[in-house]
C-alpha positions as CSV (number, residue, x, y, z in Angstrom):
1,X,107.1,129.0,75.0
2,X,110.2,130.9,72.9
3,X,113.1,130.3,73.6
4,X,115.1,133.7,74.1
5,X,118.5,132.2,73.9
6,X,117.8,129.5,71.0
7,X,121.0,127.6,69.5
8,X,123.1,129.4,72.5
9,X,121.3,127.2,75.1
10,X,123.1,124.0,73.4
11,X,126.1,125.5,74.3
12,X,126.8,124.5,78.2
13,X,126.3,121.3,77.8
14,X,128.1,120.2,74.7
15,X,130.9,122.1,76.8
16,X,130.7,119.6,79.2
17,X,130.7,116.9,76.8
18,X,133.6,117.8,75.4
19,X,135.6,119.2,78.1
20,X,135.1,115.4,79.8
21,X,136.3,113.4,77.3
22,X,139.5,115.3,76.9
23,X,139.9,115.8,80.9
24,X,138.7,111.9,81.7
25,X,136.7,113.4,84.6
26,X,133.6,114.8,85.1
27,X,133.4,117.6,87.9
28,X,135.3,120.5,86.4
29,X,133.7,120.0,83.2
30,X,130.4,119.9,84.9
31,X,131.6,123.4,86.9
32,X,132.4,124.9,84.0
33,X,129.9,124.4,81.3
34,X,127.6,125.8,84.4
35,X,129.7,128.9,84.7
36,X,129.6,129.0,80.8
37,X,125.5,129.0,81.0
38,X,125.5,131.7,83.6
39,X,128.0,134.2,81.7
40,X,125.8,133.9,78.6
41,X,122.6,134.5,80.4
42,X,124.4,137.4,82.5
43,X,125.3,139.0,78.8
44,X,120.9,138.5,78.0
45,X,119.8,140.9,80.7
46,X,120.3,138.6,83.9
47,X,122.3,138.8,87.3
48,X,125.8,138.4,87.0
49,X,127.1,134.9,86.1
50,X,128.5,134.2,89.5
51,X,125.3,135.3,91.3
52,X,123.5,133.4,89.3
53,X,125.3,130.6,89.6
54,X,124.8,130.8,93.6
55,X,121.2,131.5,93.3
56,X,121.4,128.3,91.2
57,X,122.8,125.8,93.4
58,X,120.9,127.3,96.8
59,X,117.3,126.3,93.9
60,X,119.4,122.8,93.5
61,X,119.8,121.9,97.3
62,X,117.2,123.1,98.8
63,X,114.9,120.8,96.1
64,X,113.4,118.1,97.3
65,X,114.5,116.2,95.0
66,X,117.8,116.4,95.6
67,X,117.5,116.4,99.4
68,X,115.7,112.7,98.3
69,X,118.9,111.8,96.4
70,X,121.7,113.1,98.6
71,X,120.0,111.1,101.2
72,X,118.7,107.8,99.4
73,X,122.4,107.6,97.6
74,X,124.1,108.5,101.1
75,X,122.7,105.9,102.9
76,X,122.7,103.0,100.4
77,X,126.9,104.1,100.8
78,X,126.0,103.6,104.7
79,X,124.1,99.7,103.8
80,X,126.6,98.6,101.1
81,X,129.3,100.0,103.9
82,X,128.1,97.5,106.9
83,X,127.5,94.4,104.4
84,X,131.3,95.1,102.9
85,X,133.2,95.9,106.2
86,X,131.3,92.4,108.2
87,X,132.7,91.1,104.9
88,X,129.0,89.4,104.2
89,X,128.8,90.5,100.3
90,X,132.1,88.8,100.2
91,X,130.5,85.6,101.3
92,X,127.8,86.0,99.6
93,X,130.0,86.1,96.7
94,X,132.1,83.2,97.0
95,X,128.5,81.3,97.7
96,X,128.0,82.1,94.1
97,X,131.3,81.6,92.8
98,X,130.8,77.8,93.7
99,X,128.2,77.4,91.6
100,X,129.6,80.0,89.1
101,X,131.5,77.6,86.6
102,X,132.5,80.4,83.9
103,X,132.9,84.0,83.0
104,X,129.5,83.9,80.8
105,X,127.9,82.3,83.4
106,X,129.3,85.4,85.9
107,X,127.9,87.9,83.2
108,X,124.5,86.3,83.6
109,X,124.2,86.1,86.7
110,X,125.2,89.8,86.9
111,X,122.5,90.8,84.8
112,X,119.6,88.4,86.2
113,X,120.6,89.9,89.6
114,X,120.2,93.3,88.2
115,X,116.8,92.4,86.6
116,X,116.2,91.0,90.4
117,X,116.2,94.2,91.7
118,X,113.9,95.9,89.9
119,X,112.1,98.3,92.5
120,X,114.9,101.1,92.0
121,X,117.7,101.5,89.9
122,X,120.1,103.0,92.6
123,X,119.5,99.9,94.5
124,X,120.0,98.1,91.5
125,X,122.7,99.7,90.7
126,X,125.1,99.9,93.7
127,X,123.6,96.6,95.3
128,X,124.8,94.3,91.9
129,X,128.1,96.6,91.5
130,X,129.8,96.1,94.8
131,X,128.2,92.6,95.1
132,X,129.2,91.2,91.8
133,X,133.3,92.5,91.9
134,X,134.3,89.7,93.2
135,X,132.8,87.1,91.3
136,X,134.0,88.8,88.0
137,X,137.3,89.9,89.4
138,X,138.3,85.9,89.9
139,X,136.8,85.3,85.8
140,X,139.8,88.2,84.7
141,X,136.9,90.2,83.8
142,X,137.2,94.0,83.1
143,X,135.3,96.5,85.7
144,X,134.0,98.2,82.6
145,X,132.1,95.0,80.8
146,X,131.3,94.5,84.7
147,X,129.4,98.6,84.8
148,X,128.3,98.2,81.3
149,X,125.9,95.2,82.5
150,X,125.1,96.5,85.6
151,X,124.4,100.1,83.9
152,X,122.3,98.6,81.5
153,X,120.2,96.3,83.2
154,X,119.3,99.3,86.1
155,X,117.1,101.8,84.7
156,X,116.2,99.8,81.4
157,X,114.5,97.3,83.7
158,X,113.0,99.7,85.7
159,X,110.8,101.1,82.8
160,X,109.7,97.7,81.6
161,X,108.1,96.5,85.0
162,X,104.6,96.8,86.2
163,X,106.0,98.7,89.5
164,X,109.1,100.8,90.0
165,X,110.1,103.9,91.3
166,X,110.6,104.9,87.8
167,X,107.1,103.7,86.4
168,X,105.2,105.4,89.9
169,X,106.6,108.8,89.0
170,X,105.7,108.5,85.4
171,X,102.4,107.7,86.2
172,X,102.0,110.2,88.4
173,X,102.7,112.9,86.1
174,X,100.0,111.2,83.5
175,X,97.7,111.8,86.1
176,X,98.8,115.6,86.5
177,X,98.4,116.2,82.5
178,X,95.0,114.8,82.8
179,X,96.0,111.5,80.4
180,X,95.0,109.3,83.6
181,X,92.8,109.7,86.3
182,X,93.6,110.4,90.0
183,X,95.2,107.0,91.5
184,X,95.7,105.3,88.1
185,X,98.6,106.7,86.7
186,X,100.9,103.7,87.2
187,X,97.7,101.2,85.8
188,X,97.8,103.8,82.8
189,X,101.7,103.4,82.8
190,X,101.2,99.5,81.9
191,X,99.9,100.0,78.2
192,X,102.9,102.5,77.9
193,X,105.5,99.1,78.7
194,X,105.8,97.1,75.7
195,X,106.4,100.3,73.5
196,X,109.2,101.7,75.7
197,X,111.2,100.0,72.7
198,X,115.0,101.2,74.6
199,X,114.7,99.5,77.4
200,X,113.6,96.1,76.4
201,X,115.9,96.6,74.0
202,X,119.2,97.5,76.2
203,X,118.1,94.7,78.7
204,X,117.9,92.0,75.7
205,X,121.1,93.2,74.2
206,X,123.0,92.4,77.7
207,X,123.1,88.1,76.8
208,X,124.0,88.9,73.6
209,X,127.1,90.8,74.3
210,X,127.9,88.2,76.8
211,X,127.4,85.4,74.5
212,X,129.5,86.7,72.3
213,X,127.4,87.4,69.3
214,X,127.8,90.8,69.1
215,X,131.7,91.4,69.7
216,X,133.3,93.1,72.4
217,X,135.4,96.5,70.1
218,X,136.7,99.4,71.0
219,X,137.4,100.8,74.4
220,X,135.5,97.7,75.7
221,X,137.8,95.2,73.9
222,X,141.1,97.5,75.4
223,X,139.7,96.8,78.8
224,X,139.0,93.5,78.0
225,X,142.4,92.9,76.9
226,X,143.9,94.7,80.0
227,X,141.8,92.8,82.7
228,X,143.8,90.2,83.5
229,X,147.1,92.2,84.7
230,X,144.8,94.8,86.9
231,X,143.0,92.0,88.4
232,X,146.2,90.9,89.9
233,X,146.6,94.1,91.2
234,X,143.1,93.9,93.2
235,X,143.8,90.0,94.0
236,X,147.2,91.1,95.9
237,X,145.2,93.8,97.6
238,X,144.1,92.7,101.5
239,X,140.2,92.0,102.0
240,X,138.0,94.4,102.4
241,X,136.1,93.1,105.7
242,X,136.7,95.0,108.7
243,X,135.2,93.8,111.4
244,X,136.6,90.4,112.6
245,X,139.3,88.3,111.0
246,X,136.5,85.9,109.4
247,X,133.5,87.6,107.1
248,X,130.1,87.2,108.0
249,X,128.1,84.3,106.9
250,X,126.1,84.7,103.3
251,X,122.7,85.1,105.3
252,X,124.3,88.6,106.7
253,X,124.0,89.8,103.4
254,X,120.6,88.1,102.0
255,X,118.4,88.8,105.4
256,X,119.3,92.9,104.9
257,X,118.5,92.7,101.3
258,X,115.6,91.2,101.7
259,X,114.7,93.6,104.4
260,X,115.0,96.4,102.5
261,X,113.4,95.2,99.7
262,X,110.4,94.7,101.5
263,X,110.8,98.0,103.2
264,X,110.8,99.6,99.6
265,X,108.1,97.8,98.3
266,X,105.5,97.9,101.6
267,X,106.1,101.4,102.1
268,X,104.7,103.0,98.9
269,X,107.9,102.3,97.0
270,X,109.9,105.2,98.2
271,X,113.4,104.0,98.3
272,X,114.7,106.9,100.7
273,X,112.4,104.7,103.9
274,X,113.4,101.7,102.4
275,X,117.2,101.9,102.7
276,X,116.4,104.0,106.2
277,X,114.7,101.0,107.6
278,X,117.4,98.4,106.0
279,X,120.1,100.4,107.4
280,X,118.9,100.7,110.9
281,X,118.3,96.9,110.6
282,X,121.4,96.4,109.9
283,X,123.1,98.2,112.3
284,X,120.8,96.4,115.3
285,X,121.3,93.2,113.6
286,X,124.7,93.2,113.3
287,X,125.0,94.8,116.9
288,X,122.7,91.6,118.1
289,X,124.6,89.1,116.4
290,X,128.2,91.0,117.8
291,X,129.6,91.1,114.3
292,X,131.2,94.3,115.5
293,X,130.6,97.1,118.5
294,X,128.4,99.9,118.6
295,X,131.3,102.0,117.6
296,X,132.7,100.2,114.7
297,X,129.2,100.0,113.0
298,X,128.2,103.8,113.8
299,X,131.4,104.9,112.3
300,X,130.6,102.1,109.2
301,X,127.5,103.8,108.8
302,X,129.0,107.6,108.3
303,X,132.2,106.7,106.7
304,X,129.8,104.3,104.3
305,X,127.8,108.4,103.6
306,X,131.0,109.8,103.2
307,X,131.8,107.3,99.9
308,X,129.3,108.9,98.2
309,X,130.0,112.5,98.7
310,X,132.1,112.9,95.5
311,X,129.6,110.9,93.3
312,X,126.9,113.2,95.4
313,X,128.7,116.4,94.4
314,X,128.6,115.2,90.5
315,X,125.3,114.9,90.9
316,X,124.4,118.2,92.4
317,X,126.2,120.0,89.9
318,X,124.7,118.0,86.8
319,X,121.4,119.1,88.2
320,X,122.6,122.9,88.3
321,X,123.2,122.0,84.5
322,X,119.6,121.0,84.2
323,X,119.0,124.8,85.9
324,X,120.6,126.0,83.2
325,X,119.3,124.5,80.4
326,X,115.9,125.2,82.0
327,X,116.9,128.3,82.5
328,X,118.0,128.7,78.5
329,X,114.9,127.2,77.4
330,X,116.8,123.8,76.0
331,X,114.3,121.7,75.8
332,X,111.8,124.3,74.0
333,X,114.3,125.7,71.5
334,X,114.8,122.0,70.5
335,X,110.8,121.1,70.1
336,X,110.3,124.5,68.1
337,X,112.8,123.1,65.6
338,X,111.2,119.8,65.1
339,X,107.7,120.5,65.1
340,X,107.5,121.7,62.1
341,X,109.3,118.8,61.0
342,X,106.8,116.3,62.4
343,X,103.8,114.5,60.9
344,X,102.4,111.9,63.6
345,X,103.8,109.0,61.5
346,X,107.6,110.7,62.3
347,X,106.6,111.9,65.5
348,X,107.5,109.1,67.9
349,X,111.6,108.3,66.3
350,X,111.6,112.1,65.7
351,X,111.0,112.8,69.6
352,X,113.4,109.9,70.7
353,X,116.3,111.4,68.9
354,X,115.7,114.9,69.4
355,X,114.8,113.6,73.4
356,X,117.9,111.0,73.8
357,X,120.1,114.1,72.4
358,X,119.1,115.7,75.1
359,X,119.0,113.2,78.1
360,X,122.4,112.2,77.0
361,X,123.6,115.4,76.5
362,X,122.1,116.7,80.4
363,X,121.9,113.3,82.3
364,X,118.3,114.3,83.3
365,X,115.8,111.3,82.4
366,X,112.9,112.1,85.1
367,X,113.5,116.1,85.3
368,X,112.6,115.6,81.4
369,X,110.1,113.4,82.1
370,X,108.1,116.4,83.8
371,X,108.9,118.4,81.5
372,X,108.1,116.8,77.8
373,X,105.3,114.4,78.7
374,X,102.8,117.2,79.1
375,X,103.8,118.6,76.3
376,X,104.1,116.0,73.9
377,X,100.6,114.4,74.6
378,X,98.5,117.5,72.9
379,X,101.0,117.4,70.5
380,X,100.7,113.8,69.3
381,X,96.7,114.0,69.5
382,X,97.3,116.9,67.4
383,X,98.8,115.2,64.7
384,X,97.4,112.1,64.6
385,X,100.2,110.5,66.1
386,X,100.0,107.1,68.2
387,X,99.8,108.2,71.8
388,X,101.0,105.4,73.5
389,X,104.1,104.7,71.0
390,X,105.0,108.9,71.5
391,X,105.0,108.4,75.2
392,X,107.2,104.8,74.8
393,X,109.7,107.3,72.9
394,X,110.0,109.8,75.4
395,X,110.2,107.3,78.1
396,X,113.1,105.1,76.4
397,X,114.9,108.5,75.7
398,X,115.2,109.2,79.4
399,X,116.8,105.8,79.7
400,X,118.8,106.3,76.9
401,X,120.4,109.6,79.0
402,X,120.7,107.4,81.6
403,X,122.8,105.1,80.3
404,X,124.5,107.2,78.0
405,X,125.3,110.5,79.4
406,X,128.8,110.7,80.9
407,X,127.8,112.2,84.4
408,X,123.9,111.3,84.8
409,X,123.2,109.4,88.3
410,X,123.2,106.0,86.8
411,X,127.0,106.3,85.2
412,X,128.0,108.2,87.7
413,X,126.8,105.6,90.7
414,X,127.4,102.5,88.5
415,X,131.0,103.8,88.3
416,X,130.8,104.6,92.3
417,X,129.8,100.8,92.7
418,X,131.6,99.1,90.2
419,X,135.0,101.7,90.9
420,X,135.5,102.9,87.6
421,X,135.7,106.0,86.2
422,X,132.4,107.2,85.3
423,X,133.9,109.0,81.7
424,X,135.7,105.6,80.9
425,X,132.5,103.8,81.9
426,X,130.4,106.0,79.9
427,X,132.7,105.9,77.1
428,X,133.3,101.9,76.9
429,X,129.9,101.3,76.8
430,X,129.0,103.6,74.3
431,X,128.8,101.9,71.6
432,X,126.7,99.4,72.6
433,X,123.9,101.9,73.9
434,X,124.1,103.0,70.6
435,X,122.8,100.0,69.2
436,X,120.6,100.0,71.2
437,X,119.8,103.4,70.8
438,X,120.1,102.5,66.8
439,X,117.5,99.3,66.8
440,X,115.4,101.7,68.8
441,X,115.2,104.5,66.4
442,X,114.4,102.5,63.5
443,X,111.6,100.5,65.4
444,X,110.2,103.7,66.1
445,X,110.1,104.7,62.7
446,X,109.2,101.6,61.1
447,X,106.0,101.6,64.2
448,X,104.8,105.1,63.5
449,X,103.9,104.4,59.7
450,X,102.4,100.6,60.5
451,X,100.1,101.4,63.8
């Protein structure tokens, strides 16, 4: 496949790159570079850029996809609602603090509750976030070292397991490009783990940064530095349960977690029935117990939705951005370029920069999942290339956009959790996904010339 509008397609999203740094937000950028990608392809031949721009979003929501999301990431704002207004995370919280005895030991504890949750990284995500504040809030420590863990741990362990909602989706597209047969995709998936390079990487670099060996620079160190006077600010600030003038015991939170965990895992992983089941829990269990009325917890559950709608709307309009550079041919234009570039001992570090560019530059990790694993699995039995290592590359990119990219669902839900700013999130931890990203690259390389 050509691509008709080549180096132009590159534009709308570096837009929004750009455009969000300077602003420090995310949404107008996002609107923009759309608009951008619509007035270029109105001046190709197509409908004018507004109509497209409608027809766009009308594609966007009516996906089912994006139905899943609105719905999965609305109701874990309805769950994480009900355990923060009973004021159970809070105890659950202070359980840990007392056996909690330093800020390294907070970090930890951050990230070994993030690699806990390994089925989904929105759960992941928004379940370690709003637990963890207030156990790193009492250590002084900054809400961006708190998102950078929490961000990093997420989707990196969810590529690295044996079952995920990441790892079921990838193997189900190697069973629809024929690399794995019907109902053994995710087995298949399992020789792909150990050479999805990023995300052991990104999880392993989490203890070092918190150890201290490699130092905290940079935005990070500003934050760092400012901690201790905005903590003060949230310390002054009256608690956050709502229900009755003492919170909930700890086992409010744990038995709901646990609920929905095993919801998610016994029905076929889908995290949408999982949260739907722990919510309704919930909601009878904290109506059985009388930790509030029928009409305090039914409007928990819909002012808990309404949290999300702003991280929601980011969402919806980075996946019109996707439209766009689908629409442009992105992806393609950037694969013409480097194929002729490749041999199939360059393939695999070749693919995970030109692939992190990107994810990072799009926040779309499993849209180009579909898109570049069918593709790049001819292409590396073409060349000689080692299949499993090419498919590791592409994999660890998407993460990579995931943890990189200023308005991709993990930044931007992190940020929800964590409340940060998704930009200055994205932008604090950058460096250090870098690394990452860096180690990555050059184990890629060094890999492609040995096996």
């Amino acid at each position: 496949m050509t691509s008709e509008y080549g180096a132009l397609s590159l534009i709308p999203p570096l837009l929004v790159i750009v455009l969000a740094i300077r602003l420090r937000t995310s949404f107008e950028p996002l609107l923009l570079g759309c608009l951008t990608g619509f007035v270029i392809i109105s001046l190709k031949g197509g409908p004018d850029f507004f109509s497209g721009f409608v027809e766009a979003l009308y594609k966007v929501m009516m996906d089912k996809e994006t139905i899943w999301v609105i719905l999965v990431c609305g109701l874990y704002g309805s769950l994480i609602g009900l355990l923060m207004g009973s004021g159970a995370a809070q105890s659950f919280a202070g359980m840990m603090l007392k056996n909690i005895p330093s800020r390294r030991t907070a970090l930890l504890s951050t990230w070994l509750l993030g690699i806990v949750l390994f089925l989904d990284d929105y759960l992941s995500a928004l379940t370690t976030g709003s637990t963890m504040k207030r156990v790193t809030d009492t250590f002084r420590i900054s809400r961006e070292l708190l998102a950078y863990i929490v961000n990093a741990t997420a989707a990196s362990v969810c590529v690295i397991v044996p079952l995920s909602t990441w790892t079921l989706f990838i193997g189900s597209i190697l069973e629809e490009c024929g690399f794995a047969a019907s109902g053994t995709g995710n087995i298949a998936y399992w020789s792909v783990i150990p050479y999805v390079l990023y995300g052991w990487i990104s999880v392993l670099l989490v203890p070092v940064v918190v150890m201290g060996w490699l130092p905290l620079f940079g935005r990070m160190r500003k934050a760092e530095l400012h901690a201790p006077q905005r903590m003060q600010a949230v310390a002054a600030s009256p608690a956050s349960h709502l229900f009755r003038a003492q919170p909930a015991a700890p086992m409010y939170f744990l038995i709901p977690l646990a609920v929905l965990l095993l919801a998610t895992f016994f029905l076929d992983f889908d995290a949408l029935k999982g949260v739907m089941i722990a919510v309704l829990f919930t909601f009878l269990f904290y109506l059985f117990r009388r930790i509030a009325s029928f009409r305090i917890l039914s409007e928990t559950v819909f002012s808990g939705f309404n949290s999300m709608v702003y991280a929601l709307a980011l969402l919806v309009m980075s996946y019109v951005l996707k439209e766009v550079g689908d629409q442009m041919g992105l992806t393609s234009y950037v694969i013409e370029k480097v194929q002729p570039l490749i041999s199939g001992q360059m393939l695999p570090a070749v693919l995970f920069l030109a692939m992190g560019m990107i994810a990072w530059a799009t926040g779309s990790s499993w849209g180009l999942y579909a898109v570049v694993i069918p593709l790049v699995i001819p292409l590396a039995q073409s060349c000689g290339a080692h299949i499993l290592l090419t498919l590791g590359a592409v994999v660890s990119a998407g993460v990579f956009g995931a943890n990189a990219c200023l308005f991709s669902d993990a930044t931007i839900l992190t940020a929800q959790a964590t409340e940060t700013n998704n930009v200055e999130h994205a932008l604090s931890q950058l460096p250090y996904t870098l690394c990452a990203f860096t180690v990555s690259l050059l184990l890629y390389l060094f890999f492609g010339f040995v096996l």
